[in-house]
N, C-alpha and C positions, 0 to 999 in steps of 0.2 A: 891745469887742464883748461883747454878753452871749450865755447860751445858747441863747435866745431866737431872735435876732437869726441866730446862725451854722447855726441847725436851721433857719428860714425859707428863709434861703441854700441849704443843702443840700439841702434838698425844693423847690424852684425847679430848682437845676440836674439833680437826679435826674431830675424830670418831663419838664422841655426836655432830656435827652439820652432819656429814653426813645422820647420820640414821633418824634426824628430819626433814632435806631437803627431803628426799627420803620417809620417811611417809605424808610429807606434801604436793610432789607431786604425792604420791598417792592418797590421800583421794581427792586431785583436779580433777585427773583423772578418779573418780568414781562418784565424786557429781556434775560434772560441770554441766551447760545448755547452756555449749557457743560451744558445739561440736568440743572442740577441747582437745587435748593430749599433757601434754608436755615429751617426751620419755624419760628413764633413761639409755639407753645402756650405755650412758657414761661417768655416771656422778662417778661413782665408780673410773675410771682414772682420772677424775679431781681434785680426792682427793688423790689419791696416789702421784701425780703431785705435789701436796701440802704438803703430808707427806716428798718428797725428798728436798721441797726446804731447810731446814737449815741443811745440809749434804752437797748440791752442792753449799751452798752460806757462809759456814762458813771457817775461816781462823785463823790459827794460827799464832801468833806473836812471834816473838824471844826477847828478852829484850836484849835491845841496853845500852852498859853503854858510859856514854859520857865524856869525858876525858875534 
């Protein structure tokens, strides 16, 4: 698999878990009886937060020959 390929994957499932968290805490927020809300202001940056982590956590190697 190249990095290509594995980032593709991961901004796929980040996207399809976002929009299922964010319907799932809608329909909580419409059906509940416990009178309470959980807010989404911010849950859109938590995932953004997530889509940067393998861009700030990745690293390239140089190929070392060993004499």
């Amino acid at each position: 698999m190249t990095y290509e390929q594995m980032r593709d994957k991961v901004t796929k499932l980040l996207d399809s878990t976002e929009e299922k968290m964010s319907e799932l805490i809608e329909n909580y927020n419409e059906n509940n009886k416990e009178h309470t809300e959980v807010d989404t202001v911010d849950l859109s940056n938590k995932f953004s937060e997530l889509q940067d982590y393998l861009e700030d956590y990745t690293s390239e190697f140089e190929e070392v020959e060993i004499q």
